[in-house]
RODO-2510 file (C-alpha; in nm, 4 decimals, decimal comma):
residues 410
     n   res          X          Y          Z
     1     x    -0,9278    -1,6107     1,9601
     2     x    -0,5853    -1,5166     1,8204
     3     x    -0,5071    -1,2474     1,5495
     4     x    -0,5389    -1,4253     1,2363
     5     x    -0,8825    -1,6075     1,3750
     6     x    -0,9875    -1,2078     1,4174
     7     x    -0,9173    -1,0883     1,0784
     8     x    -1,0492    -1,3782     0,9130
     9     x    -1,3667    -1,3747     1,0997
    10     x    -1,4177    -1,0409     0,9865
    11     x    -1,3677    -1,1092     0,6572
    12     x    -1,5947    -1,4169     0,6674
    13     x    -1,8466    -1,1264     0,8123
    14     x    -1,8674    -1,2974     1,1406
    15     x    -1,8073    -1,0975     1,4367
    16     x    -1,4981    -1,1638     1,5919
    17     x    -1,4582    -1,1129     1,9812
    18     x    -1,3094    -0,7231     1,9104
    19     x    -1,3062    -0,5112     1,5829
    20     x    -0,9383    -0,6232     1,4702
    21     x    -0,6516    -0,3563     1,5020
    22     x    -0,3984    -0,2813     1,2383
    23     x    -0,1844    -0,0435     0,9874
    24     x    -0,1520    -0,1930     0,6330
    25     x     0,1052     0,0682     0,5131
    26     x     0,4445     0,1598     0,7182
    27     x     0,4238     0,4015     1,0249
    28     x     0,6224     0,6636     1,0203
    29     x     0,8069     0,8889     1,2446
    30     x     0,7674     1,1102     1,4840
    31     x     0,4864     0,8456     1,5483
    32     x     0,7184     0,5338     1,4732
    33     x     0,9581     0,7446     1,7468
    34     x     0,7097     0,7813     2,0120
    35     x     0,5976     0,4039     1,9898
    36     x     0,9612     0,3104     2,0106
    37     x     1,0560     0,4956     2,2447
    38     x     1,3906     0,5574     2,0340
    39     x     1,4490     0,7207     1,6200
    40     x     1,2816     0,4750     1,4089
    41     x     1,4588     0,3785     1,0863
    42     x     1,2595     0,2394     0,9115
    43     x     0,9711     0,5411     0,9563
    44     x     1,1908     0,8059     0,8422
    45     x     1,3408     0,8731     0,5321
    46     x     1,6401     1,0404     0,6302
    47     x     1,7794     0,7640     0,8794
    48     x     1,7419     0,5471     0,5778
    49     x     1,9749     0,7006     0,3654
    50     x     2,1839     0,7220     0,6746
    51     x     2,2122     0,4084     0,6968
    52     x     2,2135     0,2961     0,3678
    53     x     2,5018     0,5174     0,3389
    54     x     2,6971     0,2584     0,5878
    55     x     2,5646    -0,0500     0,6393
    56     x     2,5611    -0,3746     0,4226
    57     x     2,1894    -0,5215     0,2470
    58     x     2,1829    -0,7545     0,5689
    59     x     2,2147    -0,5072     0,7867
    60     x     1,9882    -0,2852     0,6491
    61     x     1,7285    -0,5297     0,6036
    62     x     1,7342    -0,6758     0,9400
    63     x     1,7278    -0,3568     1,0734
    64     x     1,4000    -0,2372     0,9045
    65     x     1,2576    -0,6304     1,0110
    66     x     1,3003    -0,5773     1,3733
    67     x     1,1406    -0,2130     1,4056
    68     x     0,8600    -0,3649     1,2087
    69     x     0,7943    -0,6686     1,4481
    70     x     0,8804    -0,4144     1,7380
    71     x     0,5673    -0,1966     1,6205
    72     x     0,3577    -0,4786     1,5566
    73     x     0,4163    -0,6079     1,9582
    74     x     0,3814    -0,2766     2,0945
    75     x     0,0747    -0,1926     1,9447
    76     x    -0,1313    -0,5549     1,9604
    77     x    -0,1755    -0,5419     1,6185
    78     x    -0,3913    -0,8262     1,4394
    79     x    -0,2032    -0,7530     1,0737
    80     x     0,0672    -0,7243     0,9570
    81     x     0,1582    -0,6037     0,6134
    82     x     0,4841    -0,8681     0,4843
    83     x     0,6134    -0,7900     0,0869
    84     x     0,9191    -0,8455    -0,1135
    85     x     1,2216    -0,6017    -0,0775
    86     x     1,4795    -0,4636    -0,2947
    87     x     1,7526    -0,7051    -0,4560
    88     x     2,1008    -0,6602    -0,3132
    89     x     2,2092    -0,5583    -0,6717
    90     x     1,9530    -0,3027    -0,6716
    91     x     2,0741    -0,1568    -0,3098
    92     x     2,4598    -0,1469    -0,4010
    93     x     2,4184     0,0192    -0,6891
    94     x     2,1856     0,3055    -0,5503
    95     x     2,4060     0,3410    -0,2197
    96     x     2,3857     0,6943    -0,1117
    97     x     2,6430     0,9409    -0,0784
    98     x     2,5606     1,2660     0,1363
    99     x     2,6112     1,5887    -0,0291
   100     x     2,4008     1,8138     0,1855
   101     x     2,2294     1,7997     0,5211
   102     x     1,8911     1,6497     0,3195
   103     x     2,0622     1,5769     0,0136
   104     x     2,1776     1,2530    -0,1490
   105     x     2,3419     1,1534    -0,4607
   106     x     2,2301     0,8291    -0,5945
   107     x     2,4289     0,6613    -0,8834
   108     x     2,3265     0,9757    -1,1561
   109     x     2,0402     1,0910    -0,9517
   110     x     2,0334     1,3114    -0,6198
   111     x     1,7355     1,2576    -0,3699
   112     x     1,6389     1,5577    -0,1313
   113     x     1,3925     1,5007     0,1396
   114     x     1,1835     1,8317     0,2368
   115     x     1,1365     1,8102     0,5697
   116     x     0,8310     2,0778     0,5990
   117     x     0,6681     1,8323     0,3534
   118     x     0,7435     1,5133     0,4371
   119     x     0,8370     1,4736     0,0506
   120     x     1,1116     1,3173    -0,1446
   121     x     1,2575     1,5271    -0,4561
   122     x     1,4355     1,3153    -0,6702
   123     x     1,6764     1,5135    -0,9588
   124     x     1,4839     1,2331    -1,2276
   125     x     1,1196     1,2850    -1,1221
   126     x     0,9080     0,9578    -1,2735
   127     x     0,5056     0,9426    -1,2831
   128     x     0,4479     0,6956    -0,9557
   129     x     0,3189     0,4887    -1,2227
   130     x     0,6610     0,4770    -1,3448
   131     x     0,6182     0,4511    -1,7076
   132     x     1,0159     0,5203    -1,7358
   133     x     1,0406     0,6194    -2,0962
   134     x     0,7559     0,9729    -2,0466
   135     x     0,9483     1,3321    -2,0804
   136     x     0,8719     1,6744    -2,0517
   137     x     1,0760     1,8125    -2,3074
   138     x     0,9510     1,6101    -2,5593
   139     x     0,5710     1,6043    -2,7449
   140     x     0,2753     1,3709    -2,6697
   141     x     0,3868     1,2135    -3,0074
   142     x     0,7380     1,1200    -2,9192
   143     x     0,6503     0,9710    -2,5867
   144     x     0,4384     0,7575    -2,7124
   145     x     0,6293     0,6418    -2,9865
   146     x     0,8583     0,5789    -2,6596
   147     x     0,5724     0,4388    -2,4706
   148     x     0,5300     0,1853    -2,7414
   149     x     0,8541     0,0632    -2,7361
   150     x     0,8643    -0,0038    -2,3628
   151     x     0,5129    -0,1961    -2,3935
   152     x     0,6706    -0,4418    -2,6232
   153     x     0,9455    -0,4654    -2,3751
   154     x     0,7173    -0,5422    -2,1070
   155     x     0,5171    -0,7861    -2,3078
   156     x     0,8171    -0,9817    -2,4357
   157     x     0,9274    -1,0165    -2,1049
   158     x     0,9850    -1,4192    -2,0070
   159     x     1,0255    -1,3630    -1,6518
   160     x     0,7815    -1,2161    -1,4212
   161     x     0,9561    -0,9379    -1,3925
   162     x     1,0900    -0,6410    -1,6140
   163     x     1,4054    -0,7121    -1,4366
   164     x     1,3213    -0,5546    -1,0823
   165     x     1,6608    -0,4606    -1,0579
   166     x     1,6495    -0,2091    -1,3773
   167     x     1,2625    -0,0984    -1,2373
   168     x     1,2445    -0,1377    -0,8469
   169     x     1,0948     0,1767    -0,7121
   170     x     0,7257     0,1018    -0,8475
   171     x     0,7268    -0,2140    -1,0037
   172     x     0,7902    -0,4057    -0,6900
   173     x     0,4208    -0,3603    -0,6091
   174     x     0,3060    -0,5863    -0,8840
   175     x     0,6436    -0,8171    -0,9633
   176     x     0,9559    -1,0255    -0,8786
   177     x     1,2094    -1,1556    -1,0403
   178     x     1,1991    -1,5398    -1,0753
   179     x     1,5914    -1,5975    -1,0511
   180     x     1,6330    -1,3593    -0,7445
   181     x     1,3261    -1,4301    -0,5754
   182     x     1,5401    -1,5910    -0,2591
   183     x     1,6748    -1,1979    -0,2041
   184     x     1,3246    -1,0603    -0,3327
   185     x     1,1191    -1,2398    -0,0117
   186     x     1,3834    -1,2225     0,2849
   187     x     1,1830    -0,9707     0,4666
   188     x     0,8906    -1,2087     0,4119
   189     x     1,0240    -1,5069     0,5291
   190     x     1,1601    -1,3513     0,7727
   191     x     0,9281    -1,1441     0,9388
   192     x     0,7123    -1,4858     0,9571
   193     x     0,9723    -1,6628     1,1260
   194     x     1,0513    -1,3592     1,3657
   195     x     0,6611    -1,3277     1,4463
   196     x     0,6943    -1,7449     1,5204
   197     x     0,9580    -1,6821     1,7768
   198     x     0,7641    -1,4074     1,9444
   199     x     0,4671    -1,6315     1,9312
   200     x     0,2066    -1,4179     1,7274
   201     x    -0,0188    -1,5319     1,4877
   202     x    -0,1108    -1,2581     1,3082
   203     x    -0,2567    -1,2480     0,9300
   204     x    -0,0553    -1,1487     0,6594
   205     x    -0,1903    -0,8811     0,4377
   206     x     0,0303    -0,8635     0,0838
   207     x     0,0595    -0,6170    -0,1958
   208     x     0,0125    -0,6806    -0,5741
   209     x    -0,0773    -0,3534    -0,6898
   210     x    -0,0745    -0,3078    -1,0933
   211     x    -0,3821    -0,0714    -1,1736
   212     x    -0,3970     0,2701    -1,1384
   213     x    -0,3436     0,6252    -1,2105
   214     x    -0,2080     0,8044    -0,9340
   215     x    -0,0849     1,1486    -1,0775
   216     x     0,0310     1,0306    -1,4150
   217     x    -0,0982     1,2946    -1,6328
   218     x     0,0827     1,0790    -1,9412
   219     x    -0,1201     0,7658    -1,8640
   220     x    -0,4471     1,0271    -1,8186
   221     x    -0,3947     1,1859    -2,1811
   222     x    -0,3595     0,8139    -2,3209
   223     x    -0,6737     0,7071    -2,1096
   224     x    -0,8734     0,9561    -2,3735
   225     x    -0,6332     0,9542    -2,7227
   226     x    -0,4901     0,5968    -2,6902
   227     x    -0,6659     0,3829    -2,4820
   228     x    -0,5769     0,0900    -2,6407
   229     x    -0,2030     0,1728    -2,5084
   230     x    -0,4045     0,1352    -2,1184
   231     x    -0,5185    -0,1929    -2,2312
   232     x    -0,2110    -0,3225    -2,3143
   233     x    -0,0361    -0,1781    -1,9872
   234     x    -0,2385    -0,2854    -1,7679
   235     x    -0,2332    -0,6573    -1,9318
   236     x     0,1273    -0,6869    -1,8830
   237     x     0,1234    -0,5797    -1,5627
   238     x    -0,1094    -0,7472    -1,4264
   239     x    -0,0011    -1,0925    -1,6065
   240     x     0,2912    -1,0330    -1,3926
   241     x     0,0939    -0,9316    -1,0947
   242     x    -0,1019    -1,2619    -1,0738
   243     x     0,2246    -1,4833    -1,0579
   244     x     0,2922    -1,2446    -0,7894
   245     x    -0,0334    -1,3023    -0,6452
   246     x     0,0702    -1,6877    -0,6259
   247     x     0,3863    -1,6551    -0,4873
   248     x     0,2488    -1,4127    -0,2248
   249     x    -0,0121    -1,6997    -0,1069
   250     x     0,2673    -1,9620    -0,1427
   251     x     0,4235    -1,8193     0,1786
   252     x     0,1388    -1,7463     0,3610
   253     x    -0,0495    -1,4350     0,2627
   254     x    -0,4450    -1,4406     0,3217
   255     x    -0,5359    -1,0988     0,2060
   256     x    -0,3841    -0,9135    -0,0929
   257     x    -0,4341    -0,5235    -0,1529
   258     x    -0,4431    -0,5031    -0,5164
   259     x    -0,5891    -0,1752    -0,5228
   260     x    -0,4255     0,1373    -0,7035
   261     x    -0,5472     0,5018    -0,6379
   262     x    -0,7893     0,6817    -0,9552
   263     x    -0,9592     0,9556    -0,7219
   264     x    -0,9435     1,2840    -0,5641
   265     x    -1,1785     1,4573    -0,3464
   266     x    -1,4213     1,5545    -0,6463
   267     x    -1,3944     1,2125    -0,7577
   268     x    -1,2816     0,9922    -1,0059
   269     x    -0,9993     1,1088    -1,2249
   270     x    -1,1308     0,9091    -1,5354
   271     x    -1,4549     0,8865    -1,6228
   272     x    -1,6775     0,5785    -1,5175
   273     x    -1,6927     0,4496    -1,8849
   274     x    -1,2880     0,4728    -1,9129
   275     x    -1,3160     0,3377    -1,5514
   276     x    -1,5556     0,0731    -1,6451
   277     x    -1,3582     0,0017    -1,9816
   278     x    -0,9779    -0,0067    -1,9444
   279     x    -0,9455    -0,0634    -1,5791
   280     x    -1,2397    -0,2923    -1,4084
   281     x    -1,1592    -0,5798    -1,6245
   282     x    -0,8232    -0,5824    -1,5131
   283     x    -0,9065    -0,5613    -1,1547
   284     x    -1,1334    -0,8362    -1,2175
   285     x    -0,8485    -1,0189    -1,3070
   286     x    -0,6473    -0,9688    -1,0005
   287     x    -0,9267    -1,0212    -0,7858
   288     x    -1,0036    -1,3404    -0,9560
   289     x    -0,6513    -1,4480    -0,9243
   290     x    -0,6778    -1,3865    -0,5486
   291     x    -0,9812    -1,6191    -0,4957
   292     x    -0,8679    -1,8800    -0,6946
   293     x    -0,5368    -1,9065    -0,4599
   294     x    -0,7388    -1,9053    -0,1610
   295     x    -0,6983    -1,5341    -0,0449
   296     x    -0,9349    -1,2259     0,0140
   297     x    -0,8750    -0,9117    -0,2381
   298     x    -0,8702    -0,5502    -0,0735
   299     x    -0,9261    -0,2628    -0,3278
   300     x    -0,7834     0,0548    -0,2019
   301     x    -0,8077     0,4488    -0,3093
   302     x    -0,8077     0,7623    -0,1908
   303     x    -1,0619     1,0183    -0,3024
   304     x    -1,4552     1,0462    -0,3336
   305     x    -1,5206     0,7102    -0,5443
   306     x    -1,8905     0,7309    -0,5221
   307     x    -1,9508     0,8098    -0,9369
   308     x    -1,8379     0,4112    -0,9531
   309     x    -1,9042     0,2485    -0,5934
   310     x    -2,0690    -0,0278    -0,7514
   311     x    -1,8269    -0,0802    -0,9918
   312     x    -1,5359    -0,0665    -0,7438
   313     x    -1,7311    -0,2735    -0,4758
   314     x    -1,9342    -0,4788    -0,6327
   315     x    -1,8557    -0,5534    -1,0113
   316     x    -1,5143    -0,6358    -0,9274
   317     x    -1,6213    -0,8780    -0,7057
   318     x    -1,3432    -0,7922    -0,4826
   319     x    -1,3644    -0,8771    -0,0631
   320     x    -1,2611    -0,5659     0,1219
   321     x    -1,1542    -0,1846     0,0849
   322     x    -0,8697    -0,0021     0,2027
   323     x    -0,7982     0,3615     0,2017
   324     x    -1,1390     0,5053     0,2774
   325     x    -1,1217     0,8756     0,2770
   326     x    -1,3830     1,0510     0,5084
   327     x    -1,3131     1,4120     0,3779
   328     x    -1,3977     1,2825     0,0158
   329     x    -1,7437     1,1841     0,1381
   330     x    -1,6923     0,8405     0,2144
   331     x    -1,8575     0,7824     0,4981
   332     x    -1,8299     0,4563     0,6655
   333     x    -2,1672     0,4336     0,8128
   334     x    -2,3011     0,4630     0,4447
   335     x    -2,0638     0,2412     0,3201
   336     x    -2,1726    -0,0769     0,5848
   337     x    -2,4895    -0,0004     0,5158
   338     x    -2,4983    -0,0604     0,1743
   339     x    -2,2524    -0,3501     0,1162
   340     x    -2,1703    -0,4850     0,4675
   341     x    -2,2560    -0,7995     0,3886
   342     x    -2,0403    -0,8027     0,1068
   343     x    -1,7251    -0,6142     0,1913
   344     x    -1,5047    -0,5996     0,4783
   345     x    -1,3501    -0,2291     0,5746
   346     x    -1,0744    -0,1108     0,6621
   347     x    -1,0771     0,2497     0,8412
   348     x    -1,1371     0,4865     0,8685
   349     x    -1,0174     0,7056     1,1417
   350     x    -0,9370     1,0149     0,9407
   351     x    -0,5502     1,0522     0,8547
   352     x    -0,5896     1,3615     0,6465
   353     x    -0,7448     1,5860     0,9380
   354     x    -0,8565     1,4220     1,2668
   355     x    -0,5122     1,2781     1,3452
   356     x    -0,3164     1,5872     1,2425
   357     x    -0,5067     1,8786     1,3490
   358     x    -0,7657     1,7365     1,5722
   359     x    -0,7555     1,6730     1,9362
   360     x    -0,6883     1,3734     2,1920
   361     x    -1,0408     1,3899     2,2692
   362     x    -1,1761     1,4007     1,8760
   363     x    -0,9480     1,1303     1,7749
   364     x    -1,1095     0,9103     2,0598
   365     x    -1,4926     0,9743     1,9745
   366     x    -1,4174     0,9329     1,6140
   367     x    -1,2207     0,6295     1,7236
   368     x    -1,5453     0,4695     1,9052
   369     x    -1,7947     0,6063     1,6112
   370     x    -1,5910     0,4206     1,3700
   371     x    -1,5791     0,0811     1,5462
   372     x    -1,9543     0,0907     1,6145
   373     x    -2,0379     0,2050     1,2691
   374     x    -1,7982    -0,1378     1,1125
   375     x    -1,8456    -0,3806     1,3900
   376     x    -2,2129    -0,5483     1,3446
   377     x    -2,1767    -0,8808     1,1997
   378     x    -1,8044    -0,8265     1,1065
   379     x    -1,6862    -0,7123     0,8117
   380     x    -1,4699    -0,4149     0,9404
   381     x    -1,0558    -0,3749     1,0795
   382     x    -1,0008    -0,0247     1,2577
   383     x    -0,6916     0,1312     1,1584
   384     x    -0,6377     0,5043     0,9990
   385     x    -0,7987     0,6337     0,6338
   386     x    -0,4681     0,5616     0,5218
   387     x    -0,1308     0,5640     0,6222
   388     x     0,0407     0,7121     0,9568
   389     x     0,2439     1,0161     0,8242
   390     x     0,4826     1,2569     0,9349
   391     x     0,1506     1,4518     0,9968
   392     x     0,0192     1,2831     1,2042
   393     x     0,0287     1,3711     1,5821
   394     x     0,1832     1,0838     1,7691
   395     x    -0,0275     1,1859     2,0855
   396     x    -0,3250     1,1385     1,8575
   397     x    -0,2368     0,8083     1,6947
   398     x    -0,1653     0,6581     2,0426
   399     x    -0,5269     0,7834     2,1677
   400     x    -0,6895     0,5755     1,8881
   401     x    -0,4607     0,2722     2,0045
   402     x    -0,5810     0,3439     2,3542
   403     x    -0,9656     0,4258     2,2198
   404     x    -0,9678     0,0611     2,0990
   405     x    -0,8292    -0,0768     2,3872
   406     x    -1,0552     0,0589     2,6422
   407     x    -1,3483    -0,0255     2,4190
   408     x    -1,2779    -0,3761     2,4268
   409     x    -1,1443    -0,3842     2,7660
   410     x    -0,8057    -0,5405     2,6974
***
C-alpha cells in the first residue's frame, strides 16, 4: 500500500495497513534543522528574509521546494501539504532590506522577528483576518463606513481574486488570481513533479481557508452590531474560495482544509447562534464545493469547540478535523467515539505542551495512546495538535517519528 492508498483508506474509514504519518502545516526550525541535518530556510523566518534579501523569485522558490520534499523523504511522510505561492510582483516589491540584526524594512513597512517568541512584529499590524481598511485611531463608526467600502470592492471583484498582489499575506488562503495563476501554482506543480522523480505517491492535502475569526476583535464587534456586514464577508470570500477549491482539485488535491480558527481554551469566541448563523452556512458551502469536485473537506481550529461539536462535525457535513487541541478538552478518544464513523482525525499529539515541555519518554506513550485511540476502522492520520513550532523540542518531535515507526515495525 503506498501513501496516497493510506490516507485515502483512512478517510474512506477503512483501516489502512499503519495509521498514516504527516504534518499539514510547515515545520519549523530548530526541528526543520535537526531533520536536515543543516539551517532550514524555509522553517525559519529569519533565513527567509535573508534570502529574500539576495536571491531572485526562482531561487527563492526552489529553494523553499526542495527543503519541503527533503522533509517529506526524511520523515516517510504519507501527506504532503502543496498551495499556491506569492506572485513575483508581489516578492519584488516587498524585497527586504536589513536594518537591524532582526529587523527588516519592507517597501513602507519594517518586519522584526522576536526571537524569544517566535513572533513577527510588523510596523502595520493587520487583524490575521486582514480586513485592510480597520484602524485604531479611528471609531467603530468610521471603520465601518471603511469596512463597507472594501466589501463592495470585494464583491465587484471579476476575478477570483482581490488582486493577490495588492492582498497576499492572508488572502492567499482562500484566492488566486486568474491572469497570474501560472506564477500563483509553481510550488504546486512543482512539488508534484519533484515528488514523481523521487517516486512518492503521497496525497495532497490543499488549503482554501475563508471563514474565521482568529483574533479580529473588529470582525467580533460586527459579529454582534452588524452581522449582516459577516454575511456579506464571508460570501465574497468564499465565492472566491470555491473557484479556488476547483483549481486546487484540477491539479491533484484530494483533501482540502477549509477550516478557520473561532476558539480558545474556554471555547468558542462567538456564540453558537452567531456560530450557527453567520458562519456554518458558509462552511457548508465550502464543504459542499469540496464534495462536488471529488475531494474530502478537513475543518480545523484550535480551542475547546465542544459548545458546537455537532455543528462543526456534523451539520457541516464536512469529512475530517484538523487542529485538535488536547489542553482545550478535546480529547481524541471522545472524539472517535462519538463520530468515528463519520470523521477522519488528524492529531493529536499535543504541540502546545507535550512536545515542548514534556519528555522523550511522554512524547512516546502519548504517541502510542493516540494511534490506538484513532486507528480502529480508520478514520485517523497521526501528526501533532497543530503545527511544529519553534517550541517544540526537536528531540521530542523525532521520538514521535520514531514512536510510529516502531509501532508499525517499519
Amino acid at each position: 500500500m503506498n501513501s496516497r492508498e493510506r490516507v485515502l483508506k483512512a478517510f474512506r474509514h477503512e483501516e489502512p495497513d499503519r495509521t498514516p504519518l504527516a504534518e499539514p502545516w510547515r515545520i519549523q526550525s530548530p526541528t526543520a534543522d535537526r531533520i536536515l541535518g543543516k539551517p532550514s530556510v524555509s522553517g525559519d523566518f529569519t533565513r527567509q528574509m535573508e534570502l529574500r534579501e539576495k536571491a531572485d523569485w526562482q531561487t527563492f522558490m526552489d529553494t523553499m521546494i526542495e527543503e519541503e520534499i527533503e522533509l517529506t523523504k526524511k520523515l516517510k511522510f504519507d501527506l504532503v501539504c502543496l498551495r499556491q505561492n506569492e506572485t513575483q510582483k508581489y516578492y519584488d516589491q516587498t524585497k527586504p532590506q536589513r536594518i537591524g540584526k532582526y529587523l527588516w524594512k519592507t517597501g513602507e513597512e519594517t518586519s522584526e522577528f522576536l526571537p524569544e517568541m517566535g513572533l513577527v512584529k510588523s510596523s502595520k499590524p493587520t487583524p490575521f483576518f486582514e480586513i485592510p481598511t480597520y484602524s485604531e485611531k479611528k471609531s467603530f463608526e468610521e471603520n465601518i463606513r471603511d469596512f463597507e467600502k472594501y466589501l463592495q470592492k470585494e464583491e465587484n471583484n471579476t476575478l477570483s481574486s482581490c488582486k493577490a498582489d495588492e492582498f497576499y499575506p492572508f488572502s492567499r488562503y482562500y484566492t488566486f488570481n486568474e491572469e497570474k495563476e501560472e506564477e500563483q501554482f509553481y510550488c504546486f506543480k512543482r512539488s508534484k513533479e519533484r515528488l514523481e522523480e523521487e517516486g512518492l505517491d503521497l496525497a495532497i492535502i490543499s488549503t482554501a481557508i475563508a471563514v474565521g475569526v482568529w483574533d479580529d476583535a473588529f470582525l467580533l464587534e460586527c459579529f454582534a452590531l452588524r452581522p449582516d456586514l459577516v454575511k456579506r464577508l464571508f460570501q465574497a470570500r468564499v465565492k472566491r474560495a470555491i473557484k479556488l477549491i476547483k483549481k486546487l482539485v484540477e491539479l491533484g488535491a484530494q483533501i482540502i482544509n477549509i477550516g478557520g480558527d473561532f476558539a480558545s481554551r474556554k471555547g468558542p469566541l462567538v456564540s453558537p447562534t452567531h456560530y450557527r448563523e453567520l458562519m456554518l452556512p458558509y462552511i457548508k458551502m465550502l464543504v459542499d464545493a469540496c464534495h462536488e469536485n471529488g475531494a474530502y473537506a478537513v475543518n480545523g481550529s484550535d480551542g475547546n469547540l465542544w459548545p458546537v461539536i455537532d455543528d462543526y462535525l456534523i451539520d457541516s457535513n464536512c469529512d475530517g478535523q484538523h487542529e485538535i487541541e488536547p489542553k482545550a478538552g478535546m480529547d481524541l478518544g471522545r472524539l472517535k467515539r462519538l463520530f468515528g464513523d463519520r470523521i477522519c482525525f488528524m492529531g493529536n499529539v499535543d504541540c502546545a505542551y507535550s512536545l515542548v515541555f514534556g519528555s522523550v519518554k511522554d512524547v512516546e506513550k502519548e504517541t502510542i495512546e493516540c494511534i490506538e485511540k484513532g486507528r480502529p476502522n480508520g478514520g485517523h492520520i497521526l501528526c501533532s495538535s497543530n503545527v511544529i513550532h519553534r517550541g517544540v523540542k526537536p528531540e521530542n518531535y523525532l521520538s514521535m517519528i520514531e514512536a510510529h515507526r516502531k509501532y508499525f515495525g517499519y
